[in-house]
LODRENTI-561185 format. One record per atom (N, C-alpha, C): residue in three letters; x, y, z. Coordinates in steps of 0.1 Angstrom, whole numbers, plus 5000, padded with zeros to 4 digits. Example, Ala and Ser with C-alpha at 12.3 -4.5 7.8 and 13.67 -1.06 7.14 Angstrom:
ala513249435078/ala512349555078/ala513249675078/ser512849785071/ser513749895071/ser512950005079/
END
This chain:
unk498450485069/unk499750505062/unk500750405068/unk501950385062/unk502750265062/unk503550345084/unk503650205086/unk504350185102/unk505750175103/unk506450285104/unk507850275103/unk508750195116/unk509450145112/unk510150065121/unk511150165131/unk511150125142/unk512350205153/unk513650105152/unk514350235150/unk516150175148/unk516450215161/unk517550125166/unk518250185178/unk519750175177/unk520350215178/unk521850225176/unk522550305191/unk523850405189/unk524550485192/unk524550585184/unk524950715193/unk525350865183/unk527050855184/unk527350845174/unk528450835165/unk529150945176/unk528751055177/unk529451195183/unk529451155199/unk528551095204/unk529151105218/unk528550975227/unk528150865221/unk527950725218/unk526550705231/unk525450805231/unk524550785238/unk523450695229/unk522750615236/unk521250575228/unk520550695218/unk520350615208/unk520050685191/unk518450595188/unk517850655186/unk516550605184/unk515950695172/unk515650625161/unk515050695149/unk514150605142/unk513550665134/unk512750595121/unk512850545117/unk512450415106/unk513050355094/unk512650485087/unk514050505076/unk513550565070/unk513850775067/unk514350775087/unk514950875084/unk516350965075/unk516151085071/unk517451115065/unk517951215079/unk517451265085/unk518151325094/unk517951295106/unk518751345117/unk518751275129/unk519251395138/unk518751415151/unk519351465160/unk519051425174/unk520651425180/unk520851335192/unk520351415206/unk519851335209/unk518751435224/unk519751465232/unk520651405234/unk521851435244/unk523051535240/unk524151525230/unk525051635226/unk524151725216/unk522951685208/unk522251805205/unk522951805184/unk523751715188/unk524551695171/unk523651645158/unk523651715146/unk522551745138/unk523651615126/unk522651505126/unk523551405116/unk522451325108/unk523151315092/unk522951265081/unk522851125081/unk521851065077/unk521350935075/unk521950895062/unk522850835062/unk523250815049/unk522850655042/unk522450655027/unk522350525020/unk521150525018/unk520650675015/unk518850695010/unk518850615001/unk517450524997/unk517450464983/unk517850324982/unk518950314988/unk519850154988/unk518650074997/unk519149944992/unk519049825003/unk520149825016/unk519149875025/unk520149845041/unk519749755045/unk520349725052/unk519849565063/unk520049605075/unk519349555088/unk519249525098/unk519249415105/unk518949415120/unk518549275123/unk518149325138/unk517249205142/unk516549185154/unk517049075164/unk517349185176/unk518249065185/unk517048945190/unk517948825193/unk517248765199/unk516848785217/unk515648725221/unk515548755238/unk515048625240/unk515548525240/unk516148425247/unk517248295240/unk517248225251/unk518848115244/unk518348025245/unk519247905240/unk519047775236/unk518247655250/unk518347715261/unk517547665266/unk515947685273/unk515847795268/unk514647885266/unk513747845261/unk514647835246/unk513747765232/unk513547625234/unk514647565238/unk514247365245/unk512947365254/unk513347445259/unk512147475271/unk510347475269/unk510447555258/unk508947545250/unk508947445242/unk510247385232/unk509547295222/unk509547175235/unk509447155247/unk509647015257/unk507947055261/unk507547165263/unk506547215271/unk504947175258/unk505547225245/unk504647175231/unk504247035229/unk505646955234/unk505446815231/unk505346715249/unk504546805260/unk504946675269/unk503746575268/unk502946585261/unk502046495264/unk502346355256/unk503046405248/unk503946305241/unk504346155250/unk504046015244/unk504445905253/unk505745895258/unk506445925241/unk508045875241/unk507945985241/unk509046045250/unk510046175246/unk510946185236/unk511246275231/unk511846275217/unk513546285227/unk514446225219/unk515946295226/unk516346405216/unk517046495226/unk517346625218/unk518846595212/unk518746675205/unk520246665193/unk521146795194/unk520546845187/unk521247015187/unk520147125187/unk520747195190/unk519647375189/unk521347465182/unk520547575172/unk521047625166/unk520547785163/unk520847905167/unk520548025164/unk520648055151/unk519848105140/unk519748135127/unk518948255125/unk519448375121/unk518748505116/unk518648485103/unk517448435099/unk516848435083/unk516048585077/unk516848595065/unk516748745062/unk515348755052/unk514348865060/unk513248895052/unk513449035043/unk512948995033/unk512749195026/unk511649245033/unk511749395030/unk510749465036/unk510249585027/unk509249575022/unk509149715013/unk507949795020/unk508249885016/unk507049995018/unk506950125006/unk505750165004/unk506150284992/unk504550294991/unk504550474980/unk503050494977/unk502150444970/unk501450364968/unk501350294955/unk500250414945/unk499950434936/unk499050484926/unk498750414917/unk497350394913/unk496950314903/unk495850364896/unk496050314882/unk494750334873/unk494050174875/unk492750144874/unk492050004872/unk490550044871/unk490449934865/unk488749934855/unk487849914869/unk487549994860/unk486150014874/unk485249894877/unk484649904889/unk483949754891/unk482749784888/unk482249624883/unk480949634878/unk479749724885/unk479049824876/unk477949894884/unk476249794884/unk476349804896/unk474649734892/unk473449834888/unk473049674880/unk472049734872/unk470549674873/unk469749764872/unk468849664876/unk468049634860/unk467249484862/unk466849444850/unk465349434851/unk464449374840/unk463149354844/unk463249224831/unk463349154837/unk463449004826/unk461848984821/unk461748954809/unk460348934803/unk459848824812/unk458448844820/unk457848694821/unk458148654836/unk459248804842/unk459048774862/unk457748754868/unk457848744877/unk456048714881/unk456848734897/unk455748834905/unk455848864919/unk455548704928/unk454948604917/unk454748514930/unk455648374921/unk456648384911/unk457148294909/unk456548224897/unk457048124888/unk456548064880/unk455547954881/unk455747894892/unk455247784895/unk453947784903/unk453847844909/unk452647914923/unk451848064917/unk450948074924/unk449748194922/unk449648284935/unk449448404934/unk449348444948/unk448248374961/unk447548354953/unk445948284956/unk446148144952/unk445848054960/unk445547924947/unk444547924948/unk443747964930/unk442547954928/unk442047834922/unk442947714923/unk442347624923/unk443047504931/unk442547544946/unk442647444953/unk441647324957/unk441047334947/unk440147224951/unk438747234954/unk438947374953/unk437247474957/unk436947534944/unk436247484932/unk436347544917/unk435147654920/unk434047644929/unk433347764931/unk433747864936/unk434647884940/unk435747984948/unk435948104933/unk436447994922/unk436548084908/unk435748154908/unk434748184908/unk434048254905/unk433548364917/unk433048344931/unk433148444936/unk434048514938/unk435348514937/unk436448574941/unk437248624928/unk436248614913/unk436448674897/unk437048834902/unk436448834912/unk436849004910/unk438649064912/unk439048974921/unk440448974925/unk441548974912/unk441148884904/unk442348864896/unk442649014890/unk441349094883/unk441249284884/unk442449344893/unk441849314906/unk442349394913/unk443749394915/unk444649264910/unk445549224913/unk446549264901/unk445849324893/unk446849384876/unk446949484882/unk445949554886/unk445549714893/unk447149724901/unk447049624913/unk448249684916/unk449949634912/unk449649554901/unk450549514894/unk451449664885/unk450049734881/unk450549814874/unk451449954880/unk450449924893/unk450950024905/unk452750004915/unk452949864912/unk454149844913/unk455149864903/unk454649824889/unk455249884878/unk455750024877/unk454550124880/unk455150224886/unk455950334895/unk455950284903/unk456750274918/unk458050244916/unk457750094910/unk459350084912/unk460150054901/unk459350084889/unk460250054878/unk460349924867/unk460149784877/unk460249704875/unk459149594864/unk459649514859/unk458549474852/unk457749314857/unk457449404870/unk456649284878/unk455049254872/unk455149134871/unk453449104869/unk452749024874/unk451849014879/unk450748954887/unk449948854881/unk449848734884/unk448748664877/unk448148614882/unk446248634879/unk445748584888/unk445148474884/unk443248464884/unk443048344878/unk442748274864/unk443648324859/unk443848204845/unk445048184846/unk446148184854/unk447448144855/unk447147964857/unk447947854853/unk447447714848/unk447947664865/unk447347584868/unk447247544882/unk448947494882/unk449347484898/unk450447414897/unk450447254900/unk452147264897/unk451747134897/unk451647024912/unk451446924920/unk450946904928/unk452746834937/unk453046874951/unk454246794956/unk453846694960/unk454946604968/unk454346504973/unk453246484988/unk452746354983/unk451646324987/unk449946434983/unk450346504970/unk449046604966/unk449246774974/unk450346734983/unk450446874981/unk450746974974/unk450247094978/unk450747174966/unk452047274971/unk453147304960/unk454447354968/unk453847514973/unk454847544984/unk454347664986/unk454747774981/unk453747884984/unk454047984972/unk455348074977/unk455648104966/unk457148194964/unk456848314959/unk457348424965/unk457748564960/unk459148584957/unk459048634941/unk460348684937/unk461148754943/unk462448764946/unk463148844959/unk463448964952/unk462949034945/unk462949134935/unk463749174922/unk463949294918/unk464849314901/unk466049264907/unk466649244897/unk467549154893/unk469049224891/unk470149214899/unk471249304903/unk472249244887/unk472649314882/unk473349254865/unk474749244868/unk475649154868/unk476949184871/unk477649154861/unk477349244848/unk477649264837/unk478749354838/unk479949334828/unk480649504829/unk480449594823/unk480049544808/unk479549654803/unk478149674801/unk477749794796/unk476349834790/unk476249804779/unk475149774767/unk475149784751/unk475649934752/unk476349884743/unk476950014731/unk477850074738/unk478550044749/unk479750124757/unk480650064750/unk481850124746/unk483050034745/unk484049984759/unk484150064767/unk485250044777/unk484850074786/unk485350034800/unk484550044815/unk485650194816/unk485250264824/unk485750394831/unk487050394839/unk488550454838/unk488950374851/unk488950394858/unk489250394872/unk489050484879/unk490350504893/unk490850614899/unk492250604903/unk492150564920/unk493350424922/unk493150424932/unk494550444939/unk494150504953/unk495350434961/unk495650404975/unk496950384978/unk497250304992/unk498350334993/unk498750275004/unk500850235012/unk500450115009/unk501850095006/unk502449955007/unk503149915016/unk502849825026/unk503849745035/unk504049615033/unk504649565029/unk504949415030/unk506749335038/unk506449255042/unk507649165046/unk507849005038/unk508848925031/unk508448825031/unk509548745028/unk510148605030/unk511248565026/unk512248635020/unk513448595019/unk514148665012/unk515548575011/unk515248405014/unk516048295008/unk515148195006/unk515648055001/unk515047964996/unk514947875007/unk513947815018/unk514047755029/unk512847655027/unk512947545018/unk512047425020/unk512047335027/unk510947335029/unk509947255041/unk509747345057/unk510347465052/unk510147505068/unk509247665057/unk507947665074/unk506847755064/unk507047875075/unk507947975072/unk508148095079/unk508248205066/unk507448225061/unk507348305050/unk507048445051/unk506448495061/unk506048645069/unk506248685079/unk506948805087/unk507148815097/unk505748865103/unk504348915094/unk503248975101/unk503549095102/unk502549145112/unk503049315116/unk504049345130/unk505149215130/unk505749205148/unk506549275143/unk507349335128/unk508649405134/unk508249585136/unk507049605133/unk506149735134/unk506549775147/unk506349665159/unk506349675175/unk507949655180/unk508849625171/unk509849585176/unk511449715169/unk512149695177/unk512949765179/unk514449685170/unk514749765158/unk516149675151/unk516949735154/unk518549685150/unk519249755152/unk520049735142/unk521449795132/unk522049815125/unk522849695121/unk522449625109/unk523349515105/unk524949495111/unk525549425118/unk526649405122/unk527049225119/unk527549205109/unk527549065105/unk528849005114/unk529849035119/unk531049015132/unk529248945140/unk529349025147/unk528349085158/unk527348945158/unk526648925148/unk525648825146/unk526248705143/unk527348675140/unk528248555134/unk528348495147/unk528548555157/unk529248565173/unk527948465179/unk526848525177/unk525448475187/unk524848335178/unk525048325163/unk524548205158/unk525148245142/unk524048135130/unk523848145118/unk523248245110/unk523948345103/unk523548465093/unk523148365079/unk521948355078/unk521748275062/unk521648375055/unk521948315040/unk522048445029/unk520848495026/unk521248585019/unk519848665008/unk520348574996/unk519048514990/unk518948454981/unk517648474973/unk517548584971/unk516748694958/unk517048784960/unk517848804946/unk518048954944/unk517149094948/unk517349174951/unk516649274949/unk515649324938/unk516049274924/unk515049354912/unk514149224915/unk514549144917/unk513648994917/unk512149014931/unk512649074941/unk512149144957/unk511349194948/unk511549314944/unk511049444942/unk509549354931/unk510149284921/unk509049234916/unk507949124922/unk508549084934/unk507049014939/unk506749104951/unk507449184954/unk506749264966/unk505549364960/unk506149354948/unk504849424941/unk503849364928/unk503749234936/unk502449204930/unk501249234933/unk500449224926/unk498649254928/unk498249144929/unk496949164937/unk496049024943/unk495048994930/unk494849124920/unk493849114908/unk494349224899/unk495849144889/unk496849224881/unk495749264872/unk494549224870/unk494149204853/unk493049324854/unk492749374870/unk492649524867/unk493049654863/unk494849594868/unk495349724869/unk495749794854/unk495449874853/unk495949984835/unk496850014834/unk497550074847/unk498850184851/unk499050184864/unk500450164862/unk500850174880/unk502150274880/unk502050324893/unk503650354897/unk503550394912/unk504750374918/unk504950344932/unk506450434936/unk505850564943/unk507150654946/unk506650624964/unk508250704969/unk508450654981/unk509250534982/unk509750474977/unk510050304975/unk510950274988/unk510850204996/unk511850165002/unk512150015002/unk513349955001/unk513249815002/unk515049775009/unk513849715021/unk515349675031/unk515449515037/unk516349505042/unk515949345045/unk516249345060/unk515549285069/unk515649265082/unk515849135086/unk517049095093/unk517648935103/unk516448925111/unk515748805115/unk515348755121/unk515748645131/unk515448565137/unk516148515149/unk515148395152/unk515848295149/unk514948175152/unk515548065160/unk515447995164/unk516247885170/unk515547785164/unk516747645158/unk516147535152/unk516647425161/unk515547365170/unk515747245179/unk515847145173/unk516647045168/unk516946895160/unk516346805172/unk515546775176/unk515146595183/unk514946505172/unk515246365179/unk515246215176/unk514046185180/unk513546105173/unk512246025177/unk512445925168/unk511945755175/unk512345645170/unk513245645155/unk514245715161/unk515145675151/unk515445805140/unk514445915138/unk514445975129/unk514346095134/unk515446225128/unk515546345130/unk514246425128/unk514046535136/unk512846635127/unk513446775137/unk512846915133/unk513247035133/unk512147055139/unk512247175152/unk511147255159/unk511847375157/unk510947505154/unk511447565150/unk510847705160/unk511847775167/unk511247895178/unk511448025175/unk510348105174/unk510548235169/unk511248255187/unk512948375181/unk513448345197/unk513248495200/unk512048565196/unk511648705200/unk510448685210/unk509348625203/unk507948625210/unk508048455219/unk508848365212/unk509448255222/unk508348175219/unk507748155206/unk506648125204/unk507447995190/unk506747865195/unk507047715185/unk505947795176/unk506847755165/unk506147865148/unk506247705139/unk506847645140/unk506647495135/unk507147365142/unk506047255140/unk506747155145/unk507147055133/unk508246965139/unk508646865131/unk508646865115/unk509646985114/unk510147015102/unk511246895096/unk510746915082/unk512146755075/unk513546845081/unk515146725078/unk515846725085/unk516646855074/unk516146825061/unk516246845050/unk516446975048/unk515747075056/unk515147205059/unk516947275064/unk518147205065/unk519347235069/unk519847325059/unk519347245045/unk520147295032/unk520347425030/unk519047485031/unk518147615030/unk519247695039/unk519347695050/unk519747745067/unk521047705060/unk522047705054/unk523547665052/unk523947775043/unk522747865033/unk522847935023/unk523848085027/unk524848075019/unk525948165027/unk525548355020/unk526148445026/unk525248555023/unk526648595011/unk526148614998/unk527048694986/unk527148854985/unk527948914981/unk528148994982/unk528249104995/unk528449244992/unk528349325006/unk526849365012/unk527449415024/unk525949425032/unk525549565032/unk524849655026/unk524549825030/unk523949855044/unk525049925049/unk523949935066/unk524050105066/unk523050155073/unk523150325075/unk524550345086/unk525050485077/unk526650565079/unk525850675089/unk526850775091/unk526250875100/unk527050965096/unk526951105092/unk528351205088/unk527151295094/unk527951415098/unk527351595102/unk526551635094/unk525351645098/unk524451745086/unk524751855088/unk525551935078/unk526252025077/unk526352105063/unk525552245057/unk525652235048/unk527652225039/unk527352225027/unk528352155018/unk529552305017/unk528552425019/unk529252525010/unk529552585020/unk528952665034/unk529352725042/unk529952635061/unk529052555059/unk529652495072/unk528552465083/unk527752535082/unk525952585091/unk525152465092/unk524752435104/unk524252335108/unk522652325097/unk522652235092/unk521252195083/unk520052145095/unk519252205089/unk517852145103/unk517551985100/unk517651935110/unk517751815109/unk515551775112/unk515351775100/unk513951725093/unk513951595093/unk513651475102/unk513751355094/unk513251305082/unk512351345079/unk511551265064/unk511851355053/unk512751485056/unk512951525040/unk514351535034/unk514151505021/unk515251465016/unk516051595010/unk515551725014/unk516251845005/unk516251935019/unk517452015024/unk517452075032/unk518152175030/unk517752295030/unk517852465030/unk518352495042/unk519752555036/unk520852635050/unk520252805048/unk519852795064/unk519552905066/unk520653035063/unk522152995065/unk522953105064/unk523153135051/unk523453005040/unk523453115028/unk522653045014/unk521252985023/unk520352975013/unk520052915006/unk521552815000/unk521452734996/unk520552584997/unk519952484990/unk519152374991/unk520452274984/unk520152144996/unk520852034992/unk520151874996/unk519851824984/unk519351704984/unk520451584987/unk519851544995/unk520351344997/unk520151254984/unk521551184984/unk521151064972/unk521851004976/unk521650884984/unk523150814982/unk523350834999/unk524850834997/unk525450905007/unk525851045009/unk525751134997/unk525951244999/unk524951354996/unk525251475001/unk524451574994/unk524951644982/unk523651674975/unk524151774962/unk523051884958/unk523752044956/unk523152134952/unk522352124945/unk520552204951/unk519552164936/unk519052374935/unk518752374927/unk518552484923/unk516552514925/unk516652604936/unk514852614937/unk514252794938/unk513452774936/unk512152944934/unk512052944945/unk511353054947/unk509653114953/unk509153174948/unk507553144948/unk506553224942/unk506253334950/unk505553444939/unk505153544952/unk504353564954/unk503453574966/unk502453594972/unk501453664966/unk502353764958/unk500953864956/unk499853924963/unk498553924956/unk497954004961/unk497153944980/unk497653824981/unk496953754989/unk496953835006/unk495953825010/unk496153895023/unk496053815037/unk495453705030/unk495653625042/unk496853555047/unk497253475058/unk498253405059/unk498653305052/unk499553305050/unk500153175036/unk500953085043/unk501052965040/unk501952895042/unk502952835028/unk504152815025/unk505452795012/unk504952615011/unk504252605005/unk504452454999/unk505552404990/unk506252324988/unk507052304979/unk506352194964/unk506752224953/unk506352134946/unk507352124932/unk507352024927/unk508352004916/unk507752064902/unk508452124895/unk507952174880/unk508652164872/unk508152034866/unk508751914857/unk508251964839/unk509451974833/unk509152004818/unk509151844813/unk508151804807/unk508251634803/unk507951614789/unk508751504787/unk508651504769/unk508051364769/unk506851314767/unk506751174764/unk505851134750/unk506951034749/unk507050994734/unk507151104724/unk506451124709/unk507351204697/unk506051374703/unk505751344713/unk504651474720/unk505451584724/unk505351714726/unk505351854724/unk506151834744/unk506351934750/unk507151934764/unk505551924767/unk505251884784/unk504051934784/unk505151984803/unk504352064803/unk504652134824/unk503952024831/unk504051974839/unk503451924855/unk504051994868/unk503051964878/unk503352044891/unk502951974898/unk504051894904/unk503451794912/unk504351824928/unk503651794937/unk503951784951/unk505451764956/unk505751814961/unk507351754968/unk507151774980/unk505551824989/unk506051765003/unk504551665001/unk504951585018/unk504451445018/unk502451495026/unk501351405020/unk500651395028/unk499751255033/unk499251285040/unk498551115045/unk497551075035/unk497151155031/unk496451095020/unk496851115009/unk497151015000/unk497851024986/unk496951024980/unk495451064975/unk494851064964/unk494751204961/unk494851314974/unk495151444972/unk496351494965/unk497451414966/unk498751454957/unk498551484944/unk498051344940/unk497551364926/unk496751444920/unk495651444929/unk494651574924/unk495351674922/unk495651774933/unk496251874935/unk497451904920/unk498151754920/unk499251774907/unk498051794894/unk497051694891/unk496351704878/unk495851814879/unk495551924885/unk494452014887/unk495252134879/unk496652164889/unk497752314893/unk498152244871/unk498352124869/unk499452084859/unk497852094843/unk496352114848/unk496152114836/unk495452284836/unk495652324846/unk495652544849/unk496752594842/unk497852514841/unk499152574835/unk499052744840/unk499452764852/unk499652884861/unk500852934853/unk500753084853/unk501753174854/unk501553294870/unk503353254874/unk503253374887/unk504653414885/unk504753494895/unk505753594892/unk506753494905/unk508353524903/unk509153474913/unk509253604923/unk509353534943/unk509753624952/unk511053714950/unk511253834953/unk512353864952/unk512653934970/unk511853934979/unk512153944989/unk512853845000/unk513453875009/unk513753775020/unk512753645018/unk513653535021/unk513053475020/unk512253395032/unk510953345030/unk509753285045/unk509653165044/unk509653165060/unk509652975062/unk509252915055/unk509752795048/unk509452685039/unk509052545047/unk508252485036/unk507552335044/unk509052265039/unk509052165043/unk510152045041/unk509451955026/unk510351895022/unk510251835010/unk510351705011/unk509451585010/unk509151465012/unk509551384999/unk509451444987/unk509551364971/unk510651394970/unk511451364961/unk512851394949/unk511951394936/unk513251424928/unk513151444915/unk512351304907/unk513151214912/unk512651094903/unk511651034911/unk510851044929/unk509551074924/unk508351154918/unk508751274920/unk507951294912/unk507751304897/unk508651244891/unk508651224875/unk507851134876/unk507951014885/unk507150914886/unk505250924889/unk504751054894/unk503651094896/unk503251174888/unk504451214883/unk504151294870/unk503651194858/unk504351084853/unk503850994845/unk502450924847/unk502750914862/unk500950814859/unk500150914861/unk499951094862/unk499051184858/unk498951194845/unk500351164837/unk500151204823/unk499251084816/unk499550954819/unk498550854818/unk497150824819/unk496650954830/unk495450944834/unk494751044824/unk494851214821/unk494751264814/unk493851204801/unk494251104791/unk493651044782/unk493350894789/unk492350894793/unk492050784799/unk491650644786/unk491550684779/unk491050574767/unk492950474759/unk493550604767/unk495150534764/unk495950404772/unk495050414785/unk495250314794/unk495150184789/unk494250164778/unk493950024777/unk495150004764/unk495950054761/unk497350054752/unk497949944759/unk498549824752/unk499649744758/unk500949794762/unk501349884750/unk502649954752/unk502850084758/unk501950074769/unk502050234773/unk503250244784/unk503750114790/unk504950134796/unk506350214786/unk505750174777/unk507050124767/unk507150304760/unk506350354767/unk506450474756/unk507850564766/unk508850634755/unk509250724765/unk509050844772/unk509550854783/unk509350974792/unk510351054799/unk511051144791/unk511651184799/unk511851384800/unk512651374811/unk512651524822/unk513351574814/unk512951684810/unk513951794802/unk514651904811/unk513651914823/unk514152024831/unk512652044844/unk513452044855/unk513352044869/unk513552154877/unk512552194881/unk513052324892/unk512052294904/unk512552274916/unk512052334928/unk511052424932/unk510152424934/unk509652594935/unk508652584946/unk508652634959/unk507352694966/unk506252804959/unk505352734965/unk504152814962/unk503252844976/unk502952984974/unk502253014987/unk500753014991/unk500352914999/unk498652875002/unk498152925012/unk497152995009/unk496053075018/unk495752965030/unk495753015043/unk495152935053/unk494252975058/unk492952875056/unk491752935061/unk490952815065/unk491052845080/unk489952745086/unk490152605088/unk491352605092/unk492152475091/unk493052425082/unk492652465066/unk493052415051/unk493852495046/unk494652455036/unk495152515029/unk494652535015/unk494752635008/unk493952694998/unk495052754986/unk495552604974/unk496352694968/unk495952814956/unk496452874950/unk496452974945/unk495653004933/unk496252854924/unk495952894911/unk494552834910/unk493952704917/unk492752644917/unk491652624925/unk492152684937/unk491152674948/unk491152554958/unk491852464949/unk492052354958/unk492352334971/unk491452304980/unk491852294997/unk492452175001/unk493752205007/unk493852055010/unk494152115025/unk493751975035/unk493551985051/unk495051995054/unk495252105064/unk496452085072/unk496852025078/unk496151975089/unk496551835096/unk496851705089/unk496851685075/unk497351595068/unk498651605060/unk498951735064/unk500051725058/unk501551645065/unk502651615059/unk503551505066/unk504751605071/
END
C-alpha cells in the first residue's frame, strides 16, 4: 500500500511538536490531548523539505567530486532553490485485456530430432549398418506414437528412409538436434473467439515528479527519499528567507494527467482512481556556478542527502530556476474537531473522513475545510448470534445513461487490499439485499475511509465490469452517470476465526486487513 509521508509542524493549542500523516483528517496532540481537524481534504497542499546543510557544505562535495581535476574550476556563486515536485497517490482500479494464454501447438512435419539430422545417422558411411539395424526405424514410430500419446504433441520420428543430411565443413556431418518441444503460441486470440476476456486489476499509486520546466538540469524524481523524510508545512516568508522558491509550472489537471499515465495505455478498457491525493512538495538543492577556462557550468547538490545529483549543468539551466510561483499556495489549517451541532469532542480517527458524535449521534463529513451533516442507517442484526462487527458502506441509487436506477453497495471503510473492495461491492450490489433498519441504541461503528464521490467512482467501474463485452465501447467514458440518492448505512458482519463474514453473501473478508 501507498507510504505516507510524516508532517511535522506545531499544535496550534499549545504549540508542542505535531507529527501526523500525509493525509490525515484528524489529529490529536499527545501533550494538551486537543482533538483537531485537518483541514483542505481534497485540495492541492504544499509542503516543503528543509534543507541540512549550507553553501559551504555543498562547495565542499562538488570540490571533493572534482579534485582530481588538473585545473581547478574557480567558484562563482552557490544558490539555495526548493524546486517543486507533485506527488500523487490514490487506488487505482482497472479493467484490461487479458494477457496472451499459452497455447500449445503441434505444427505439421515437427520431427523430435529436427529437420536436418536423424536420430541415428543411418547413413554414415557404413551402408551395411542399413540393414542390420532395419529393425529400429519400427521401433522408433513405436515410440513416437507413445509420445504422441503422453504428451499430446504431434511429434514424429524418422528413421531410416529420412534422406541423408547434408554434409558441414570439411565432410562433417552437423550435429544432431532435438526439438526443444510444443511450441508456446503468443497469439491473442483463439479461432472463432471474438474478444480476449478482461480481466480486473489493481494497485496504489505513488508517484513524485517535476512540477516546473527546468532544462538541461535532469532532476525529474525525488525516488522513494521523501517516504523517509520528515516535511513540514508550506511557509513561503519562511523559505524566501533561506534561498529561491521556483514556481509550479503545471497546472494541476495537467499533474493529474501525467501522474496518471500507464506504461501499456492500449490495455487498459476502464479505469478509475478513488483515494486521490495530489500535493506538491519543495525540495532543496543547492546550485554551485564554477568557471572553468573561461566558461560557466552548474553542479547541482541534493542539500538533504548532500549528495552531487549533477555535474556541469549549461548555464542556461538559470531560466528554469527564475520561474516565479502564480497564484496562491493551499497549506493545511487546524480548527477543533468539534461536532457542528452540539459542541462534543469528535474522535479524532485520522484516515476517516465522516465522524459520528457520540452525544447526539449525529455524522459529519469533511470536504474542504469544513464539516457537513450526512444522513446514515444501521442495519439490524437480526437473527445472527455470533459477534458482529458495523461495517460501513455507501448505498448508491445510480442512473447511467437512458438505463433504469440500478442500487450499488459499495465499501466506505478502507482495506489493504483493494481487489476485495470491489468484490465484496459486485457481489452485496448484484444480491440486491433487503434488511430491516436498527432501531436500538446504537453499537460501535468502523470509521469510514471513502466519501460519496468515491464511491460513485467504484461504483462506475463495477457498473462497467458487470457487461464485460461493453468495455471494448469507445464511448463508455462518455456515457452518463449519475447519483440519484446516497445513504450511509452500516451493516453487521459475523466474526469468525479471524474474518469477517457479511450477511447477505457469505463473503469473508480478513480482519487484519482492514484500514
Amino acid at each position: 500500500m501507498n507510504h505516507p509521508l510524516v508532517v511535522s509542524t506545531e499544535c496550534p493549542t499549545c504549540g508542542a511538536p505535531l507529527d501526523f500523516s500525509e493525509g490525515s483528517n484528524a489529529i490529536r496532540c499527545l501533550h494538551c490531548r486537543a482533538h483537531l481537524l485537518a483541514t483542505g481534504r481534497k485540495q492541492v497542499l504544499s509542503y516543503a523539505i528543509p534543507p541540512k546543510i549550507d553553501d559551504k557544505g555543498a562547495l565542499k562535495r562538488v570540490r571533493l567530486v572534482q579534485r582530481d581535476s588538473h585545473t581547478p574550476p574557480r567558484f562563482v556563486k552557490a544558490q539555495l532553490c526548493f524546486i517543486p515536485y507533485y506527488r500523487l497517490t490514490g487506488h487505482d482500479f482497472l479493467w484490461e485485456r487479458a494477457d496472451p494464454q499459452p497455447k500449445l501447438e503441434s505444427p505439421e512435419g515437427l520431427s523430435l530430432m529436427g529437420q536436418t539430422s536423424s536420430l541415428f545417422d543411418w547413413e554414415a558411411g557404413i551402408p551395411s549398418h542399413r540393414t542390420s539395424f532395419s529393425v529400429f526405424p519400427s521401433v522408433l514410430q513405436v515410440l513416437s506414437n507413445l509420445f504422441r500419446l503422453f504428451l499430446g504433441t504431434g511429434f514424429q520420428i524418422q528413421g531410416g528412409s529420412s534422406p541423408p543430411p547434408s554434409s558441414g565443413p570439411e565432410g562433417r556431418r552437423p550435429a544432431t538436434i532435438l526439438s526443444p518441444g510444443p511450441i508456446i503460441s503468443d497469439k491473442r486470440k483463439e479461432p472463432g473467439r471474438d474478444s480476449e476476456e478482461a480481466v480486473l486489476r489493481d494497485r496504489y499509486v505513488e508517484k513524485n515528479f517535476l512540477a516546473c520546466h527546468l532544462d538541461g538540469l535532469s532532476l525529474y524524481s525525488l525516488g522513494v527519499r521523501p517516504a523517509v523524510l520528515h516535511l513540514t508545512l508550506f511557509k513561503r516568508e519562511a523559505l524566501e528567507m533561506q534561498g529561491k522558491v521556483v514556481g509550479v509550472g503545471l497546472a494541476p489537471d495537467a499533474a493529474l494527467t501525467h501522474g496518471m499515465k500507464a506504461a501499456d495505455p492500449q490495455k487498459i478498457l476502464y479505469r478509475q482512481v478513488i483515494g486521490q491525493i495530489l500535493s506538491v512538495v519543495y525540495f532543496p538543492f543547492w546550485v554551485i556556478e564554477l568557471e572553468k577556462k573561461g566558461e560557466g557550468r552548474l553542479q547541482i547538490v541534493d542539500a538533504v542527502s548532500e549528495r552531487v545529483v549533477q555535474m556541469d549543468a549549461p548555464v542556461s539551466a538559470y531560466k528554469g530556476l527564475d520561474e516565479h510561483a502564480a497564484g496562491t499556495t493551499e497549506v493545511i489549517g487546524f480548527r477543533p474537531l468539534t461536532c457542528p451541532n452540539c459542541g462534543w469532542d469528535l474522535p479524532a480517527k485520522p484516515e476517516d473522513v465522516i465522524f459520528v458524535c457520540v452525544s447526539c449521534e449525529k455524522a459529519w463529513q469533511i470536504r474542504g475545510n469544513d464539516l457537513y451533516e450526512v444522513a446514515y442507517a444501521i442495519a439490524d442484526a437480526g437473527a445472527l448470534t455470533e459477534p458482529v462487527k458495523y461495517l460501513p458502506f455507501w448505498v448508491l441509487e445510480i442512473q447511467a445513461g437512458t438505463d433504469q436506477l440500478h442500487r450499488y453497495f459499495v465499501p466506505a471503510f478502507g482495506c489493504r487490499r483493494l481487489r476485495m473492495l470491489s468484490d465484496l461491492a459486485r457481489k452485496i450490489s448484484q444480491k440486491q439485499p433487503e434488511y430491516v433498519l436498527l432501531k436500538a441504541p446504537k453499537p460501535e461503528l468502523h470509521g469510514c475511509y471513502y466519501d460519496q464521490e468515491d464511491a460513485a467512482k467504484l461504483a462506475q467501474f463495477i457498473h462497467a465490469g458487470l457487461d464485460k463485452s461493453s468495455l471494448e465501447e469507445a464511448d463508455l467514458e462518455k456515457i452518463p452517470f449519475h447519483v440519484k440518492n446516497a445513504t450511509l448505512t452500516w451493516f453487521p458482519f459475523s466474526e469468525r476465526a479471524g474474518g469477517l463474514v457479511d450477511p447477505f453473501t457469505g463473503f469473508s473478508l480478513p480482519k487484519n486487513l482492514l484500514l
